[in-house]
PAZAFI-755633 format. One record per residue (C-alpha): residue in three letters; x, y, z. Coordinates in nm, 4 decimals, decimal comma. Example, Ala and Ser with C-alpha at 12.3 -4.5 7.8 and 13.67 -1.06 7.14 Angstrom:
% residues 2
R; rest; east; north; up
R; ala; 1,2300; -0,4500; 0,7800 $
R; ser; 1,3670; -0,1060; 0,7140 $
END
This chain:
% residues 346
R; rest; east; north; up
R; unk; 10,5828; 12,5432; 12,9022 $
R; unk; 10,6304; 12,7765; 13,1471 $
R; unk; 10,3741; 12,9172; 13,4114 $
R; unk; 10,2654; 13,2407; 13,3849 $
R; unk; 10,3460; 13,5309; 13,6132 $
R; unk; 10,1307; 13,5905; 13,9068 $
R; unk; 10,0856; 13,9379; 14,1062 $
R; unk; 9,9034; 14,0478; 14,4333 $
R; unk; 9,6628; 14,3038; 14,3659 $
R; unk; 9,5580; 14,4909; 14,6851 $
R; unk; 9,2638; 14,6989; 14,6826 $
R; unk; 9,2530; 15,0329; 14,9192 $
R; unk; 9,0812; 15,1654; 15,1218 $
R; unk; 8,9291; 14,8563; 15,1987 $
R; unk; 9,2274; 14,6711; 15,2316 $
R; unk; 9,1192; 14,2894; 15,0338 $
R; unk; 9,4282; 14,1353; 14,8387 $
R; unk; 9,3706; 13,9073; 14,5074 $
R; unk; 9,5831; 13,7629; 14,2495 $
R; unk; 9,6233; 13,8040; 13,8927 $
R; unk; 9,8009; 13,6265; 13,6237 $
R; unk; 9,9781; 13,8266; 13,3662 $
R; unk; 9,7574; 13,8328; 13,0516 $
R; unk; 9,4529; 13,8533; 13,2583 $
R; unk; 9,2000; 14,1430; 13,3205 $
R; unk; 9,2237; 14,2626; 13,6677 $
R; unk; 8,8150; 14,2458; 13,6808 $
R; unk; 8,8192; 13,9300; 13,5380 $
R; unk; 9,0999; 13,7914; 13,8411 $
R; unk; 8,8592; 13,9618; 14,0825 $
R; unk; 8,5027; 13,7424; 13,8884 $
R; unk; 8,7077; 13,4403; 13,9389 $
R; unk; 8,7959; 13,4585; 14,3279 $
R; unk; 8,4475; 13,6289; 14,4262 $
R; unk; 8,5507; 13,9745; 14,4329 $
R; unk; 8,2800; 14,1984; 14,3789 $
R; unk; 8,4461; 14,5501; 14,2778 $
R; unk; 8,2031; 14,8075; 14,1126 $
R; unk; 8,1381; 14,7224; 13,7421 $
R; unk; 7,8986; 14,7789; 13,4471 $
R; unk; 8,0023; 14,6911; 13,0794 $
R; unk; 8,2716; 14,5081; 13,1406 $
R; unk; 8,4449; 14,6668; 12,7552 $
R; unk; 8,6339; 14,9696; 12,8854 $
R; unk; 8,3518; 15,1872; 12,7433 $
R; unk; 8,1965; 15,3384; 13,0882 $
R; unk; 8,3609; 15,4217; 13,3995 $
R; unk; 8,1993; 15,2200; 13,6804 $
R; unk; 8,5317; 14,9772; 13,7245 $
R; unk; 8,7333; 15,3585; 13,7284 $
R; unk; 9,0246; 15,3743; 14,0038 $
R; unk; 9,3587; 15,4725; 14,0562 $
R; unk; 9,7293; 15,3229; 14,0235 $
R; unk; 9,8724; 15,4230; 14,3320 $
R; unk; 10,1807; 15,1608; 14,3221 $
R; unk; 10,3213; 14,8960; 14,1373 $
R; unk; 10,3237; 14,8355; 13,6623 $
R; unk; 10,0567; 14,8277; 13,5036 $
R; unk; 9,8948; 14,9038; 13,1469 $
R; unk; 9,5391; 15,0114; 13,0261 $
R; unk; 9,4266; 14,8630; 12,6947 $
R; unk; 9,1448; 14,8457; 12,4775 $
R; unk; 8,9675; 15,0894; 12,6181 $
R; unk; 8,7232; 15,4461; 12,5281 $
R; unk; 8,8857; 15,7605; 12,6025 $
R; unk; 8,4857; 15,8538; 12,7088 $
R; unk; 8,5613; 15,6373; 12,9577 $
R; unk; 8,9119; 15,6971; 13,0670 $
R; unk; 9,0242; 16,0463; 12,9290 $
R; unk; 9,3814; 16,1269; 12,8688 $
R; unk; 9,4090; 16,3740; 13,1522 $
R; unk; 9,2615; 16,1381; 13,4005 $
R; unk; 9,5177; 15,8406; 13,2271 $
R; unk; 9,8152; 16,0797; 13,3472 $
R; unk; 9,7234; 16,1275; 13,6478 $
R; unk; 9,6571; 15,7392; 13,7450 $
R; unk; 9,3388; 15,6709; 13,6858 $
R; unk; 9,2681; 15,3242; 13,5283 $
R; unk; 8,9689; 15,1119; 13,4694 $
R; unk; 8,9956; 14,7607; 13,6191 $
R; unk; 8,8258; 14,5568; 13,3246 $
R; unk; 9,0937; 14,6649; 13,0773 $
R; unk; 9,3836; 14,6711; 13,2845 $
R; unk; 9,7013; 14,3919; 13,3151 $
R; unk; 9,9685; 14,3724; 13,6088 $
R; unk; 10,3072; 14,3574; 13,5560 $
R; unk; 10,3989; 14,3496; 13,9074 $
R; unk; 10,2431; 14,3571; 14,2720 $
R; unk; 10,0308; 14,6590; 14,2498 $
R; unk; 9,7950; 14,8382; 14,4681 $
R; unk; 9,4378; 15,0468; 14,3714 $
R; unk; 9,2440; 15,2961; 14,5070 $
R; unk; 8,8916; 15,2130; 14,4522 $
R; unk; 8,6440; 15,5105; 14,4136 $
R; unk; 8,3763; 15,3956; 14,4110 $
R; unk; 8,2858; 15,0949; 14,6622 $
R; unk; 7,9667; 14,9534; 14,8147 $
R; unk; 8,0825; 14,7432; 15,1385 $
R; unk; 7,7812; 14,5472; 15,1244 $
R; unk; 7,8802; 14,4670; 14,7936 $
R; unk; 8,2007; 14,3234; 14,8883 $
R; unk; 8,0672; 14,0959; 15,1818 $
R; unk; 7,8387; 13,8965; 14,9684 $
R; unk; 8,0549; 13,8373; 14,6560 $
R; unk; 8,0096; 13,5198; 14,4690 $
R; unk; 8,2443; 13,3844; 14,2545 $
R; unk; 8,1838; 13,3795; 13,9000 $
R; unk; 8,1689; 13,0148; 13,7239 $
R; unk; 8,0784; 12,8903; 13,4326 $
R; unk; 7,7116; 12,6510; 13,4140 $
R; unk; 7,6152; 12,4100; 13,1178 $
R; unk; 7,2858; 12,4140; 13,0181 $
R; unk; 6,9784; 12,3838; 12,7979 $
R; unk; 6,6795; 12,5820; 12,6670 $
R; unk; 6,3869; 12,4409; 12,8740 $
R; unk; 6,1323; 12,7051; 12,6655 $
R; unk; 6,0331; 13,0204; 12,5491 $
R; unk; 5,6736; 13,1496; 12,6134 $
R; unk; 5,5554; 13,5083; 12,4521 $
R; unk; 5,4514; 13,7845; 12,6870 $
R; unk; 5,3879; 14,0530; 12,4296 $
R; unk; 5,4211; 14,1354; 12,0606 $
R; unk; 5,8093; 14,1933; 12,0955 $
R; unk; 5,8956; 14,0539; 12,4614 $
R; unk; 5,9856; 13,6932; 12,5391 $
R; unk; 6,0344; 13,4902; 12,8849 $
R; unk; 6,3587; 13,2505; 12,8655 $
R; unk; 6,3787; 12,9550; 13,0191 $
R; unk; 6,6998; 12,7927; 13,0638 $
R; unk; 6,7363; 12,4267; 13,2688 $
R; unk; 7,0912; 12,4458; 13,4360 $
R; unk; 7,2872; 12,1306; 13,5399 $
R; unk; 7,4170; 12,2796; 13,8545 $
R; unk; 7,2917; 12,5306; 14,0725 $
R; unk; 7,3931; 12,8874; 14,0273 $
R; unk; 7,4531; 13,0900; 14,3693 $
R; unk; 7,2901; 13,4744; 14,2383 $
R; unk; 7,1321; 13,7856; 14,4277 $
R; unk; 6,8029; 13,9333; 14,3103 $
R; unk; 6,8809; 14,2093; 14,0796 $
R; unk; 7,1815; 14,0386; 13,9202 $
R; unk; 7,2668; 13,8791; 13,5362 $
R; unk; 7,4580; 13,6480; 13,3732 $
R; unk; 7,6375; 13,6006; 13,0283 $
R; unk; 7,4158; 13,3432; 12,8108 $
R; unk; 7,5943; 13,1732; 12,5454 $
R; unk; 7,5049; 12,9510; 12,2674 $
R; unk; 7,7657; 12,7559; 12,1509 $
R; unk; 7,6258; 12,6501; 11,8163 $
R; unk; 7,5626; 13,0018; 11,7121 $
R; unk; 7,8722; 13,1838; 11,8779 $
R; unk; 7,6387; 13,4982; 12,0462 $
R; unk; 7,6620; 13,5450; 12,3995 $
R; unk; 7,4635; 13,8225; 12,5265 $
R; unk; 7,4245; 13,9442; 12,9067 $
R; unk; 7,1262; 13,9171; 13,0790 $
R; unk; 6,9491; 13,9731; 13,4123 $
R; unk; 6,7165; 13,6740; 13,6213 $
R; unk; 6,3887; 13,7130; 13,6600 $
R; unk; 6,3216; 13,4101; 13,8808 $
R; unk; 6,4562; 13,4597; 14,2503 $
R; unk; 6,7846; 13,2782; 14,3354 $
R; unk; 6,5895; 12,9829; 14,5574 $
R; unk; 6,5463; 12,8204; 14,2243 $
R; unk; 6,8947; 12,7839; 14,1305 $
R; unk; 6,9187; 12,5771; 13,8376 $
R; unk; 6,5440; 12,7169; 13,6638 $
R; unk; 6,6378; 13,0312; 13,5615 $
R; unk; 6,4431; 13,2594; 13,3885 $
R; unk; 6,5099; 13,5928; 13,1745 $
R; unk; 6,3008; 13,8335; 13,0010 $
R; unk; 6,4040; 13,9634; 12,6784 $
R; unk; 6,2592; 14,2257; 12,4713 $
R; unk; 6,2895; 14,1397; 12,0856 $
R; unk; 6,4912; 14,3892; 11,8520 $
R; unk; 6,5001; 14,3345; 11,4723 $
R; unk; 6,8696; 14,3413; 11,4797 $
R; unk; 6,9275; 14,1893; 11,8350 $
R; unk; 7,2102; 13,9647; 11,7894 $
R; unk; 7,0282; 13,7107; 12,0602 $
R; unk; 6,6578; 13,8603; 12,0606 $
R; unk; 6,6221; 13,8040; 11,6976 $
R; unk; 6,6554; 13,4525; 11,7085 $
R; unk; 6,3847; 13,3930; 12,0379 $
R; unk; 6,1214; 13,3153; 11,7136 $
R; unk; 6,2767; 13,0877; 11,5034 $
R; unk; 6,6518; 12,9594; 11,5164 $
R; unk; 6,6279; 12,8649; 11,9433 $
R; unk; 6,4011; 12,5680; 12,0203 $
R; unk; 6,3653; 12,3818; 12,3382 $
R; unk; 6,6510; 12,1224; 12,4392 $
R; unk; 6,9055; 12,3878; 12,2300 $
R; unk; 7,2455; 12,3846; 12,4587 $
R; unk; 7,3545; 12,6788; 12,6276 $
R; unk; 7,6688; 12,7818; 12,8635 $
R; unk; 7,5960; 13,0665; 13,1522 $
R; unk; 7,8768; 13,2493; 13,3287 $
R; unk; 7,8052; 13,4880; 13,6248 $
R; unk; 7,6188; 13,6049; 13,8404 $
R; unk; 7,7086; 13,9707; 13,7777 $
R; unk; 7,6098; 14,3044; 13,8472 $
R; unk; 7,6184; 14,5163; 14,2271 $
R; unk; 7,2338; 14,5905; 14,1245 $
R; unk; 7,0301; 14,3348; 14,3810 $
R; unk; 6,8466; 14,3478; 14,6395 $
R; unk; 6,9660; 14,4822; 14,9797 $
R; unk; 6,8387; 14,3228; 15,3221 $
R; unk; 6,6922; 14,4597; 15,6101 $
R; unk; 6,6325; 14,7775; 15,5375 $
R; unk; 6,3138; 14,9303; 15,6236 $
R; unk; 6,2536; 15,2000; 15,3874 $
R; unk; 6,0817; 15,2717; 15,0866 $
R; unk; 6,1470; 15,0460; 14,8087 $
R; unk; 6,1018; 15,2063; 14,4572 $
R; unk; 6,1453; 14,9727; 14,1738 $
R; unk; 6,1608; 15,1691; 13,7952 $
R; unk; 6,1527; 14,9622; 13,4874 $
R; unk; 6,1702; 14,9409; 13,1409 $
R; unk; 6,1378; 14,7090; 12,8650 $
R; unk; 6,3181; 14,4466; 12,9751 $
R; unk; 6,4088; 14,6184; 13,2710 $
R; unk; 6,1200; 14,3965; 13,3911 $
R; unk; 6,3355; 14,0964; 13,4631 $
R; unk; 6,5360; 14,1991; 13,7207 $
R; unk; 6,3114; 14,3852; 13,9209 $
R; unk; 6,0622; 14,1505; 13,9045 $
R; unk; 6,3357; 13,8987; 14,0915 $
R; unk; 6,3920; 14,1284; 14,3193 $
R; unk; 6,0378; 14,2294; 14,4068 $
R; unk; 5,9553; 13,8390; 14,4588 $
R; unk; 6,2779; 13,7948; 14,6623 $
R; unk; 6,1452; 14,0978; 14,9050 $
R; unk; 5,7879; 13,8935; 14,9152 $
R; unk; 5,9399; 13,5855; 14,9652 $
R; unk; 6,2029; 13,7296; 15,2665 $
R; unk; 5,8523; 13,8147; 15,4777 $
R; unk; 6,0553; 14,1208; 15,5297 $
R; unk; 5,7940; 14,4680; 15,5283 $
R; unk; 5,8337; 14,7904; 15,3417 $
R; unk; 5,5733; 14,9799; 15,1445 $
R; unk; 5,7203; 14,9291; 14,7570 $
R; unk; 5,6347; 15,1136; 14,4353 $
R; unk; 5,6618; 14,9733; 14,0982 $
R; unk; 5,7241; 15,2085; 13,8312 $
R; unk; 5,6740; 15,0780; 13,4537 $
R; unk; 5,7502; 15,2987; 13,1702 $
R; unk; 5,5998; 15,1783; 12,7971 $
R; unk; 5,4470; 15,3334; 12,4600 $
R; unk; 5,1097; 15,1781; 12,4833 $
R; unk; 4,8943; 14,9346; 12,6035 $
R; unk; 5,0163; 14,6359; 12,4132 $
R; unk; 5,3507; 14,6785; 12,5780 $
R; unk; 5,2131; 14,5881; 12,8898 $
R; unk; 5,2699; 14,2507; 13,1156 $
R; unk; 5,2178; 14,0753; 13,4180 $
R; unk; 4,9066; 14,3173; 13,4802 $
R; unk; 4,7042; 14,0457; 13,6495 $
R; unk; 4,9960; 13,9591; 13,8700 $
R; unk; 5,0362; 14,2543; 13,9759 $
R; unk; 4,6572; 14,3093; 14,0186 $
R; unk; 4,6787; 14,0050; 14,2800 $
R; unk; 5,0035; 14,1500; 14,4478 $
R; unk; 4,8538; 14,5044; 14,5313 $
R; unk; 4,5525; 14,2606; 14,6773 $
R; unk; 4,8167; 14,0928; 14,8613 $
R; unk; 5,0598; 14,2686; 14,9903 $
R; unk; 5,0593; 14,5832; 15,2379 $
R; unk; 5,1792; 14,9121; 15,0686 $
R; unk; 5,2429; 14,8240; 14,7782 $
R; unk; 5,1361; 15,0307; 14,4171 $
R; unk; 5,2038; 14,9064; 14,0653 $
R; unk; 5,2167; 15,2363; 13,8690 $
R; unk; 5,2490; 15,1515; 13,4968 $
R; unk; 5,2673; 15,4444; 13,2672 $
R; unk; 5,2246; 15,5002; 12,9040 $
R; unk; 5,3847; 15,7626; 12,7061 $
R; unk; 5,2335; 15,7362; 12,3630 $
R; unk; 4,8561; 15,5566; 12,4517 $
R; unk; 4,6737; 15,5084; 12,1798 $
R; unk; 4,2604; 15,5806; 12,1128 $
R; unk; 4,2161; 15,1555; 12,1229 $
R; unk; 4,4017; 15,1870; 12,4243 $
R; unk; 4,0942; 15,3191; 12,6243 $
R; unk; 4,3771; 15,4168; 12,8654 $
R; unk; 4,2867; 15,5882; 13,1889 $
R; unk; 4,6223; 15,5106; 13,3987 $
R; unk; 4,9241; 15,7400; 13,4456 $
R; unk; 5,0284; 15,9386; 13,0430 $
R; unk; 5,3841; 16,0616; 13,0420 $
R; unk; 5,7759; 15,9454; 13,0345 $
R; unk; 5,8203; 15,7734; 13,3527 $
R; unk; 6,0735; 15,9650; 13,5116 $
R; unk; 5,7888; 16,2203; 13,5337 $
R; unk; 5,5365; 16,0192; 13,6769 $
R; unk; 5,7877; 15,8821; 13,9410 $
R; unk; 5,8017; 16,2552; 14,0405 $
R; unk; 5,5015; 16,3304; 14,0220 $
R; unk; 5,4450; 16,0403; 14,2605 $
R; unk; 5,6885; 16,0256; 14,4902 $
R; unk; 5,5961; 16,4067; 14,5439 $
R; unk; 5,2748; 16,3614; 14,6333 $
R; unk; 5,3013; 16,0854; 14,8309 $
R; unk; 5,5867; 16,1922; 15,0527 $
R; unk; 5,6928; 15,8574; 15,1645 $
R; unk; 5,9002; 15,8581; 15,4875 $
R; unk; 6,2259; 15,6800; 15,5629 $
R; unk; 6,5216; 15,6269; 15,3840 $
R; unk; 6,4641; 15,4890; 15,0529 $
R; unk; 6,6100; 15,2073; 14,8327 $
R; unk; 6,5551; 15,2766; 14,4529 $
R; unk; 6,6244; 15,0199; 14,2155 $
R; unk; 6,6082; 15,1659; 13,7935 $
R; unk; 6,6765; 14,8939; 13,5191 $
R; unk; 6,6168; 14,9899; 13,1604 $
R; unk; 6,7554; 15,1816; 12,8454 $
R; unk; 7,0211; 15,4668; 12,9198 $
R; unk; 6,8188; 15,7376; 12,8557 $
R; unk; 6,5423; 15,6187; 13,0946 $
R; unk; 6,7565; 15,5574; 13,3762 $
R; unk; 6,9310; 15,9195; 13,3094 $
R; unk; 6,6232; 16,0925; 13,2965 $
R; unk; 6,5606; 15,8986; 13,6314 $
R; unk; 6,8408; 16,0121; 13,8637 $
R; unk; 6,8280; 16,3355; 13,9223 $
R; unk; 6,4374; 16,2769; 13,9941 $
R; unk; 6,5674; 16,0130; 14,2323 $
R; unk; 6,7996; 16,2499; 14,4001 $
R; unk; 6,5549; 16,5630; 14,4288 $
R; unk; 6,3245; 16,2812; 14,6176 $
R; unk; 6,5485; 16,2309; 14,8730 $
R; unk; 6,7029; 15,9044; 14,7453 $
R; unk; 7,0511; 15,9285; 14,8262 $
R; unk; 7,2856; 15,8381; 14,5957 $
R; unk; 7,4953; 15,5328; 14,7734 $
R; unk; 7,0906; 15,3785; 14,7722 $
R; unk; 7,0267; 15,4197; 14,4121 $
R; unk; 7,1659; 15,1079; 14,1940 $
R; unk; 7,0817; 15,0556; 13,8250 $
R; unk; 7,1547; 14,8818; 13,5235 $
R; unk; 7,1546; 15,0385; 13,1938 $
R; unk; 7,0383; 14,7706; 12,8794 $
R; unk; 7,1514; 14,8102; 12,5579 $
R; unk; 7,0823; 14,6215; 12,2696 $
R; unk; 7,4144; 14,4623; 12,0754 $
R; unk; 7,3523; 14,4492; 11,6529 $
R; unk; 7,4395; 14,1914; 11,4593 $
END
C-alpha cells in the first residue's frame, strides 16, 4: 500500500508551517497538530475559515456558494475546512487572532461515559460526561460528542471550567426534533458510552485584561459563558462583568440563585436576565425586551470605562441583533468573539 502524499502548508502573514496529507481537510491537518486558525461550522457553509490561495494546487469542495461565492472563488479565495493540497501551498489568512494561535491545543479524540443528566428547566438539560483521560480546553470552547451506539454526534460547548478535565459538563436545550436533545429524556441513561473530540472554537476566555467583561447568552448559550465566567472567578483576576440573559418567560430561567450569591460575592458584577414575552403568572418585574436591546439600553447608561471584552453565545439571530449594539458601545470588533448554535434535525 502506498503512503499518501504529504504537503507543507504555510500560513501568511504569520508565517507557521503545517502538513497535510492528500485527502485531508486543510482545517482538519491544522485540529490535529494544534493549529488554531479561525473557524466556525466546520461544513463549508459560513466563512470564518475564508482565505486566500496565494501559491501552490489546491481544490475547494463541498462547499456553499453563501459561503464562498463564485467571484471570490476566481479570485483565490478558499475556505480552509473544505479545501485539499495537491502540492506545497501557501495562504493568506484574513482573519487571525494571535492570541489564538499561541495557545492552540491539539485536537484528540477522548472515550467516555454518561455520568448523568439532571433537568434545569422544562426543555434544558445539564450533561454530564465522565472522561477517561483528561481533556486540555479554554473556557468558552466545545467539543464534538458522539454516541457510538446511536451514530449522532453533535457539537457542544463546556460548561465546567477546564481545571476539571475529565468531568465535563454541557448544557443543552431540548428541541423536539434535536437529533441529540431529543434523546436527553429517554434513549441516554447513565453509564451509556460516548467518544469526545476537540476542544474547539477561538470563543474563550482571554487573560489579563482589565476591562469590562460583557457576557450575552441564550438558551444554551448558557454553557459556555457560564465556564468562562467561573474561569474569570476562579483566576482571582478583577474586572467589573455583566451577564446578559435573553429568554421568553420566567420558566426559562436558571441558575437564578447562583447568580443571586455571585452578585453577593463578587465586586462589579450584574446578572441582567431579560424576558421578552413574560407572562401575567410571571409576576415579572426585571428587564422586558429582546436582549440586544436591553444590553443597549444598559451599557448606555452605565457607561463603563476601559476597553471591553464581549463574549455572545446563542441562536444566529440573537447574536446578529447583538453586534452592531456591541460595536456602537465601543466594543471593538477584534474583542467581540461569539458562537452561533443551531439546532441539527433528525
Amino acid at each position: 500500500m502506498s503512503e499518501k502524499r504529504v504537503h507543507t502548508v504555510r500560513f501568511e502573514p504569520v508565517g507557521v508551517e503545517m502538513e497535510v496529507e492528500e485527502g485531508e481537510w486543510v482545517l482538519d491537518a491544522a485540529f490535529r497538530q494544534g493549529i488554531a486558525v479561525m473557524h466556525g461550522c466546520r461544513e463549508g457553509q459560513c466563512s470564518s475559515c475564508k482565505c486566500v490561495l496565494v501559491d501552490g494546487d489546491a481544490e475547494v469542495q463541498k462547499y456553499s456558494t453563501f459561503a464562498l461565492p463564485d467571484y471570490e472563488r476566481d479570485t483565490g479565495h478558499i475556505l480552509l475546512c473544505r479545501t485539499y493540497a495537491y502540492s506545497d501551498i501557501t495562504v493568506e489568512l484574513l482573519n487571525y487572532d494571535e492570541d489564538v494561535l499561541s495557545r492552540s491545543i491539539a485536537v484528540k479524540e477522548f472515550q467516555g461515559k454518561l455520568a448523568g443528566i439532571k433537568t434545569l428547566t422544562h426543555d434544558i438539560r445539564l450533561l454530564q460526561v465522565q472522561l477517561d483521560e483528561p481533556l486540555k480546553f479554554w473556557a468558552g470552547q466545545f467539543v464534538e460528542l458522539t454516541v457510538p451506539g446511536i451514530g449522532i454526534m453533535r457539537s457542544y460547548s463546556m460548561a465546567n471550567t477546564p481545571n476539571q478535565p475529565t468531568q465535563l459538563e454541557f448544557i443543552i436545550k431540548k428541541y423536539p426534533d434535536g437529533a441529540f436533545s431529543s434523546l436527553l429524556d429517554g434513549s441516554l441513561e447513565v453509564g451509556t458510552p460516548v467518544r469526545v473530540k476537540g476542544p474547539y472554537g477561538g470563543c474563550f476566555r482571554r487573560e489579563g485584561r482589565p476591562g469590562p467583561l460583557i457576557l450575552v447568552g441564550g438558551g444554551s448559550g448558557m454553557s459556555p459563558l457560564w465556564s468562562i465566567l467561573n474561569d474569570h472567578m476562579q483566576s482571582g483576576e478583577q474586572r467589573p462583568v455583566r451577564f446578559f440573559y435573553g429568554a421568553r418567560n420566567r420558566r426559562d430561567l436558571f441558575y437564578m440563585e447562583q447568580f443571586a450569591e455571585l452578585e453577593q460575592k463578587l465586586d462589579d458584577f450584574r446578572f441582567i436576565p431579560a424576558l421578552s414575552q413574560p407572562s401575567d403568572d410571571d409576576a415579572w418585574t426585571g428587564e422586558t425586551g429582546y436582549i440586544h436591546d436591553v444590553v443597549e439600553r444598559t451599557l448606555r447608561a452605565e457607561q463603563l470605562e476601559g476597553q471591553m471584552d464581549a463574549f455572545s453565545c446563542g441562536p444566529p439571530p440573537m447574536i446578529d441583533a447583538l453586534l452592531p449594539v456591541l460595536q456602537r458601545a465601543g466594543v471593538a470588533p477584534e474583542h467581540i468573539y461569539f458562537d452561533k448554535f443551531t439546532p441539527a434535525a433528525r
